[in-house]
Short mmCIF file of the C-alpha atoms (twelve columns), coordinates in Angstrom:
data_MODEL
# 
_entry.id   MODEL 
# 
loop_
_atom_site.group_PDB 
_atom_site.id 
_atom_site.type_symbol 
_atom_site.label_atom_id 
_atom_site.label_alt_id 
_atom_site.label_comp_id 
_atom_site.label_asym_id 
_atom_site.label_seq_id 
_atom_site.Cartn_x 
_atom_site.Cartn_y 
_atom_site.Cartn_z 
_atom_site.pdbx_PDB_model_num 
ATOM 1   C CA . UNK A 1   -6.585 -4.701  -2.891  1 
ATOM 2   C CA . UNK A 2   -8.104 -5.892  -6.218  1 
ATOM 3   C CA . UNK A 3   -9.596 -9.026  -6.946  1 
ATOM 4   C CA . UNK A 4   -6.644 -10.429 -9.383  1 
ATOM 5   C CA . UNK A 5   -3.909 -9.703  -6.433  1 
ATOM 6   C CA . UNK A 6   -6.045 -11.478 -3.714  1 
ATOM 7   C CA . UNK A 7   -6.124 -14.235 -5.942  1 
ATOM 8   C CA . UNK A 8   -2.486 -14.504 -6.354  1 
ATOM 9   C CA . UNK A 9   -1.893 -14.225 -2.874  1 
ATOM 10  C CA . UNK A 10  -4.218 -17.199 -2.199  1 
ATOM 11  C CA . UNK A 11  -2.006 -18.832 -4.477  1 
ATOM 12  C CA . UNK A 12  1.147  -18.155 -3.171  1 
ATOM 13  C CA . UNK A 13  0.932  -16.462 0.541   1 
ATOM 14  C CA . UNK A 14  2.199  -13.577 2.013   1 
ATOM 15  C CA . UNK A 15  5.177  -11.492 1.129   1 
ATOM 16  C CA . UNK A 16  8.827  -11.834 2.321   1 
ATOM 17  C CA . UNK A 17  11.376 -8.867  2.059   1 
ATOM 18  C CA . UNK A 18  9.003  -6.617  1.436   1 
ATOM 19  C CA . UNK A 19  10.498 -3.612  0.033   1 
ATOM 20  C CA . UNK A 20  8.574  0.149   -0.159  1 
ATOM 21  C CA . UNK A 21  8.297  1.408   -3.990  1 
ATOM 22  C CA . UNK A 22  10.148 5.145   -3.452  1 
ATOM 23  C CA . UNK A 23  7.710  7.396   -5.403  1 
ATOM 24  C CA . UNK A 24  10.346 9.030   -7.639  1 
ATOM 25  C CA . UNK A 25  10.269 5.038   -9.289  1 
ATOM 26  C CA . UNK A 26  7.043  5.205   -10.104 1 
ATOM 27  C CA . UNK A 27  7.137  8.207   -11.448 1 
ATOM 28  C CA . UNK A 28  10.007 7.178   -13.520 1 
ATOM 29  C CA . UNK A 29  7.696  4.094   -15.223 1 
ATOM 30  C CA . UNK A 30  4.400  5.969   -15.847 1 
ATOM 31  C CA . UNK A 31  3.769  5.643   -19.923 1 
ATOM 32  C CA . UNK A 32  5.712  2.915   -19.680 1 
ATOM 33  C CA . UNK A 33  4.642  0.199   -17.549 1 
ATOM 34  C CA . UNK A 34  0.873  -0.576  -16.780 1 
ATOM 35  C CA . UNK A 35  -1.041 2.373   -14.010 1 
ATOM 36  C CA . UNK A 36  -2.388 -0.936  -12.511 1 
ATOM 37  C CA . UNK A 37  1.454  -2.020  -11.644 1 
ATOM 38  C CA . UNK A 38  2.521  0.844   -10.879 1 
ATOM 39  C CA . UNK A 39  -0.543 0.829   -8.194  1 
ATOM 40  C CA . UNK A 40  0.499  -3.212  -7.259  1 
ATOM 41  C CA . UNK A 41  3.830  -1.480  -6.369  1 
ATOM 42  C CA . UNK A 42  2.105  1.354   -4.244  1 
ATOM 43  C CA . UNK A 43  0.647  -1.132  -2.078  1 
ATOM 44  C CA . UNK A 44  2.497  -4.079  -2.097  1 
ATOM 45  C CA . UNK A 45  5.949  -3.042  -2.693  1 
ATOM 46  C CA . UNK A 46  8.909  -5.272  -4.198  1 
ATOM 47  C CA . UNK A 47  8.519  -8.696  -2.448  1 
ATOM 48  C CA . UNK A 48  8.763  -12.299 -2.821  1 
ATOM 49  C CA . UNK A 49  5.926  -15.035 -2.450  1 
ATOM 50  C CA . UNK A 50  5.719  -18.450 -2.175  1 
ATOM 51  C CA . UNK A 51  8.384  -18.197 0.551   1 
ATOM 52  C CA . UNK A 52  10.602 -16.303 -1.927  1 
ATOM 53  C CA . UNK A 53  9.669  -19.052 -5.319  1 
ATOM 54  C CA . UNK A 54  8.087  -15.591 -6.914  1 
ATOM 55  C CA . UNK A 55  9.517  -12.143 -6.643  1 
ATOM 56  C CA . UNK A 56  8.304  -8.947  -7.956  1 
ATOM 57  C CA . UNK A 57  11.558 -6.670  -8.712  1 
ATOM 58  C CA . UNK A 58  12.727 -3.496  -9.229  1 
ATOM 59  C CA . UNK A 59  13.117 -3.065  -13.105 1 
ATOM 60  C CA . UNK A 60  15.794 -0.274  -13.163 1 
ATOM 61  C CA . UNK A 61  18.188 -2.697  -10.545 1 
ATOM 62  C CA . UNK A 62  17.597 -5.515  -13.599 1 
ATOM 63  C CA . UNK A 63  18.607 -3.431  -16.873 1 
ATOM 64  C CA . UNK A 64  22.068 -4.773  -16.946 1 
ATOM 65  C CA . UNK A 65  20.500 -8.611  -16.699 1 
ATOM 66  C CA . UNK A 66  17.805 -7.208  -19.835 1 
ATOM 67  C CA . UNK A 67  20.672 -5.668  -21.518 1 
ATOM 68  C CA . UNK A 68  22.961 -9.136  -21.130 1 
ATOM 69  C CA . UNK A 69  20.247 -10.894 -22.355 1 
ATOM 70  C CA . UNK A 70  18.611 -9.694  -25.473 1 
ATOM 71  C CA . UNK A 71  21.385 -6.995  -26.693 1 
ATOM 72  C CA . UNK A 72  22.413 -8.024  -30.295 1 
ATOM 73  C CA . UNK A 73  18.934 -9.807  -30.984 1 
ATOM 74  C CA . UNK A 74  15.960 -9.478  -33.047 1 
ATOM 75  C CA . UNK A 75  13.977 -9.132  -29.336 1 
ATOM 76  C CA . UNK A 76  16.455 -5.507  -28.648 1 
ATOM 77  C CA . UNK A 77  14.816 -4.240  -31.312 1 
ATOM 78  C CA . UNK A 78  11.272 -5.457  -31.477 1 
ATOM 79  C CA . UNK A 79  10.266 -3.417  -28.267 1 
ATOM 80  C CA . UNK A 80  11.922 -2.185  -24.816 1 
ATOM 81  C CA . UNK A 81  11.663 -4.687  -22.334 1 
ATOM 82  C CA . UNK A 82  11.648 -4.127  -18.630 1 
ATOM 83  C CA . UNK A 83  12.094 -7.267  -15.859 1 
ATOM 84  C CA . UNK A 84  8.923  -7.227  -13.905 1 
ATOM 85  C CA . UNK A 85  9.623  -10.401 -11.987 1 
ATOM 86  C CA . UNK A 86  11.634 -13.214 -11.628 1 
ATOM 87  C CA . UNK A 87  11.630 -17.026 -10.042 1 
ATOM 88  C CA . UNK A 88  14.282 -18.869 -7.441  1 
ATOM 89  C CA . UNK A 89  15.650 -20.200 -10.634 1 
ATOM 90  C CA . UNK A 90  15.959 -17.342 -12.618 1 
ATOM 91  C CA . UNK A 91  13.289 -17.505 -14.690 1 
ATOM 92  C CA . UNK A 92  12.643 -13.738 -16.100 1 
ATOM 93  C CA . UNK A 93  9.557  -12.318 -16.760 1 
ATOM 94  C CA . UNK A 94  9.807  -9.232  -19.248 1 
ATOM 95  C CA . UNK A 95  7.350  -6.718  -20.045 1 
ATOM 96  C CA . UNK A 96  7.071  -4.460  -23.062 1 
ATOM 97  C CA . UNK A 97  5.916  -1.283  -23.495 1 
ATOM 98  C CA . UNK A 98  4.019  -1.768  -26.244 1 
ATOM 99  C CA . UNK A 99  3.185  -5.448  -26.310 1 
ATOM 100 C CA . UNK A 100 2.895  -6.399  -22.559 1 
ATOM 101 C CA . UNK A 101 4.131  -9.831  -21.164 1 
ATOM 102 C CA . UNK A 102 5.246  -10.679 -24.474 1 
ATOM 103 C CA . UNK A 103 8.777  -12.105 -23.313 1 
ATOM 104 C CA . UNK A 104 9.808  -15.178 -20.841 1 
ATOM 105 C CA . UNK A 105 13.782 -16.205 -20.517 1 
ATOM 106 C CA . UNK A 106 14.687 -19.482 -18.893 1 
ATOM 107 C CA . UNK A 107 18.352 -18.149 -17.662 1 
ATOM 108 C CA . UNK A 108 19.543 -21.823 -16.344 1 
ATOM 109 C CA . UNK A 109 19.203 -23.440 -20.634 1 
ATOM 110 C CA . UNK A 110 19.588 -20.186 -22.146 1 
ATOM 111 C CA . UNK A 111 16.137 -20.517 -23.843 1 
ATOM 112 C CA . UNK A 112 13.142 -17.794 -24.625 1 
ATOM 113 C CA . UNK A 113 9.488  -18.001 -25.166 1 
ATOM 114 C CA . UNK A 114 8.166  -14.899 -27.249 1 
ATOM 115 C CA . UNK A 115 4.604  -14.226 -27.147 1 
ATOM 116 C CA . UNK A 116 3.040  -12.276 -30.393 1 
ATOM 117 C CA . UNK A 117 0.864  -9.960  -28.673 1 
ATOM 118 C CA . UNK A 118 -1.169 -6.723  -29.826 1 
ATOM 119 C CA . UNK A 119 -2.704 -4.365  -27.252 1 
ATOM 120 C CA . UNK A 120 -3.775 -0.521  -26.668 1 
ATOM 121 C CA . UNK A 121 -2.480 1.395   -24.217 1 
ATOM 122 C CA . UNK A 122 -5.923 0.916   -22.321 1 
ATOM 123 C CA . UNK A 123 -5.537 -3.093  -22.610 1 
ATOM 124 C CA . UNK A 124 -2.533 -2.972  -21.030 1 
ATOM 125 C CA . UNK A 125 -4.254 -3.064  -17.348 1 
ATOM 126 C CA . UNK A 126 -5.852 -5.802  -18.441 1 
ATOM 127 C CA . UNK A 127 -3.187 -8.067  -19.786 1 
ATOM 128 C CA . UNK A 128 -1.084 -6.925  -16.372 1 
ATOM 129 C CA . UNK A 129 -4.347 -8.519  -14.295 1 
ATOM 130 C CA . UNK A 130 -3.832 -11.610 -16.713 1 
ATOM 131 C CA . UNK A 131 -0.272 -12.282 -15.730 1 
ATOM 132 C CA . UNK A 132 -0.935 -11.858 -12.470 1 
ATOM 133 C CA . UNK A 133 -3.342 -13.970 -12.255 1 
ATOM 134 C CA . UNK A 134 -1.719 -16.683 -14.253 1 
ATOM 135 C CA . UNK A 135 0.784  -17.458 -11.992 1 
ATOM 136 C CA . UNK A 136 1.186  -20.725 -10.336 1 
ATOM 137 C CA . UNK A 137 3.790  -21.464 -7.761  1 
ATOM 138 C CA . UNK A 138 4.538  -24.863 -9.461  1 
ATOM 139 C CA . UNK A 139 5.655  -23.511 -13.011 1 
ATOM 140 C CA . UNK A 140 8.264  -21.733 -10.568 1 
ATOM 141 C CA . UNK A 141 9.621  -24.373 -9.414  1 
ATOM 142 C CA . UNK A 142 12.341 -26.197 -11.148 1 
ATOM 143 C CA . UNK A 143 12.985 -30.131 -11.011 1 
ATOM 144 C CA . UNK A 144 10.539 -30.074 -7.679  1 
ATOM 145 C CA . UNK A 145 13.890 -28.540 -5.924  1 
ATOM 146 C CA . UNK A 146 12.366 -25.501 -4.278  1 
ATOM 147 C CA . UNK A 147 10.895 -26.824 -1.103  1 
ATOM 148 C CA . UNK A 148 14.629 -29.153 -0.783  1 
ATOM 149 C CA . UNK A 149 16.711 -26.040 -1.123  1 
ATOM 150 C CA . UNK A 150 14.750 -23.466 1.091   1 
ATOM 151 C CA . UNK A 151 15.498 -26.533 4.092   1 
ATOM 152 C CA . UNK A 152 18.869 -26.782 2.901   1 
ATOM 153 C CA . UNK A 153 19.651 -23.610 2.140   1 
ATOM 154 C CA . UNK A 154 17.661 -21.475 3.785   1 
ATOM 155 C CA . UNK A 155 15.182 -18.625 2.313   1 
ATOM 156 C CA . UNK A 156 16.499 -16.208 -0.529  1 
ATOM 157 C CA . UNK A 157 17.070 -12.241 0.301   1 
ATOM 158 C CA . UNK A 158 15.611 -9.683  -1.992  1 
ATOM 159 C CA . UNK A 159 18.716 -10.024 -4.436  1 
ATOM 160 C CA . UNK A 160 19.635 -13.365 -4.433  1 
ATOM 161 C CA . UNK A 161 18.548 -16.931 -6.499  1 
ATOM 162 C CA . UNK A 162 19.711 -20.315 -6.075  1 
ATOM 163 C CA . UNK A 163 21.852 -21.326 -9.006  1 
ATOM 164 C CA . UNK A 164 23.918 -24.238 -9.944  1 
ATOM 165 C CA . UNK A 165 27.491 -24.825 -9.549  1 
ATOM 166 C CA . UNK A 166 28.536 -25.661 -12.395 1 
ATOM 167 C CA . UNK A 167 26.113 -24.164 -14.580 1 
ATOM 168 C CA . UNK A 168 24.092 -26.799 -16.364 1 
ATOM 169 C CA . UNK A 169 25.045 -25.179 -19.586 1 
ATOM 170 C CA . UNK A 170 28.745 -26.103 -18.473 1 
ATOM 171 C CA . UNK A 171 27.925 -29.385 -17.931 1 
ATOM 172 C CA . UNK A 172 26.381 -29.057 -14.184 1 
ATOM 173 C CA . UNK A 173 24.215 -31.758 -12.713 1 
ATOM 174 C CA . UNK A 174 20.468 -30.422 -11.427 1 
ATOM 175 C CA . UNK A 175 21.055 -31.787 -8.466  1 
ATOM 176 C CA . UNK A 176 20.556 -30.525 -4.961  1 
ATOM 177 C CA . UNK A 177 23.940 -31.041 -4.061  1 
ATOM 178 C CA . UNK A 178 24.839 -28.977 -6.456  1 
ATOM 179 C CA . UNK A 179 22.169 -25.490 -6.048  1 
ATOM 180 C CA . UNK A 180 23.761 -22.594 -4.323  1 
ATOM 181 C CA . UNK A 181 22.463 -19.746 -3.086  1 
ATOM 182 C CA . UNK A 182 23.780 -16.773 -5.541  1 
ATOM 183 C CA . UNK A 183 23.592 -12.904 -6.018  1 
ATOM 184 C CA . UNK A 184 20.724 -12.714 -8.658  1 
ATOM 185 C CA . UNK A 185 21.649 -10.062 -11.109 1 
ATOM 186 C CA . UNK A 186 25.529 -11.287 -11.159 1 
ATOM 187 C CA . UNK A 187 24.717 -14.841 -11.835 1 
ATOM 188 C CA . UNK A 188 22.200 -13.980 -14.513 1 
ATOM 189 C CA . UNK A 189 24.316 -11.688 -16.613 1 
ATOM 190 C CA . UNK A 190 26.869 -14.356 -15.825 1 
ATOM 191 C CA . UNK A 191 24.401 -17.189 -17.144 1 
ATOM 192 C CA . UNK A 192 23.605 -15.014 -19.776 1 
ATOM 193 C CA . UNK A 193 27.841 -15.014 -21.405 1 
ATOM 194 C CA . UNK A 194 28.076 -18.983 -21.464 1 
ATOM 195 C CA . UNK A 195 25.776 -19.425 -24.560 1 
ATOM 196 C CA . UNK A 196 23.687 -17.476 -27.750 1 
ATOM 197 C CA . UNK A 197 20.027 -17.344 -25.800 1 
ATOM 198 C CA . UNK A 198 17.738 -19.566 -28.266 1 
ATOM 199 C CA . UNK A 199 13.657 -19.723 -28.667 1 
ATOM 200 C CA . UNK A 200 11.820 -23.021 -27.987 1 
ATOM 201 C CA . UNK A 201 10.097 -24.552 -30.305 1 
ATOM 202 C CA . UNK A 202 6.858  -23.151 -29.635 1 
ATOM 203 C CA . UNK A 203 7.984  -19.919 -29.090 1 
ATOM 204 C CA . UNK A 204 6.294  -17.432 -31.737 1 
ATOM 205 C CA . UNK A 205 8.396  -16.406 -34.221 1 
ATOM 206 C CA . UNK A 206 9.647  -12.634 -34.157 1 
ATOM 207 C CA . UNK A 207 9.793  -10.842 -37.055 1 
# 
């Protein structure tokens, strides 16, 4: 195990649902995500951390969510994206082929933060270690409702979130009361047909 994935398991503890990588996937991703992911995935599998706040996914299960997402916007055409990981909350974390972690959708307000990035093929390792390594189980969180809803709810599977009921862009409250746990990739490309998916303000412009 590398230094950068000991780290982030210091930060957020072991792995639940720990699911075995079948090599035929990662042969399907070489050239196209980062060797030192691909390896992350040899070792450690698809799992979540932080008692299932953090999960690392399968991209090829999450095309539909990409697709639902960014299909008919400026970000379809600016690279091909692939979901690396996701939160409890549905926060997406998207990876491009040529311009790494360049992409971050916040599925429950329908907002984006695009990253102008430039990288060789050979910094691409590198900027995977980064993300890693930037994690932090609190920027997961949302509204300080994780720890609430794993009690009250009880801990995620592999392909589920919690989400509200009614979504807060239909007017839902953020509220407790009102978090259910959900199938992940139906809710998202359901969250992702309520509204047009909008940058924040300082997200970098795409051009």
């Amino acid at each position: 195990m590398d230094k950068y994935f000991a780290r982030f398991l210091e930060n957020f503890g072991p792995p639940i649902e720990r699911r075995e990588v079948p090599p035929s996937t990662i042969e399907r991703y070489k050239g196209k995500l980062p060797s030192k992911l691909l390896d992350y995935w040899s070792e450690h599998g698809w799992a979540g951390y932080g008692d299932g706040i953090f999960w690392t996914v399968n991209p090829q299960e999450y095309e539909p969510v990409v697709s639902s997402w960014i299909e008919g916007t400026k970000l379809n055409t600016h690279d091909t994206y692939h979901l690396i990981a996701r939160s409890a909350f549905g926060d997406l974390y998207l990876w491009g082929e040529r311009t790494g972690f360049s992409l971050e959708i916040t599925s429950v307000s329908s907002r984006f933060v695009f990253y102008k990035t430039s990288f060789t093929k050979e910094q691409l390792d590198a900027e995977l270690q980064g993300f890693i390594l930037s994690r932090k189980v609190a920027s997961n969180d949302f509204n300080d409702l994780f720890k609430p809803a794993l009690k009250s709810l009880g801990t995620l599977a592999h392909d589920e979130m919690y989400g509200f009921f009614p979504a807060l862009m239909l007017g839902g409250s953020d509220s407790l009361k009102f978090l259910q746990k959900t199938k992940a990739i139906e809710h998202l490309i359901f969250l992702s047909q309520l509204t047009n998916l909008i940058p924040y303000e300082f997200s970098d412009e795409i051009q």
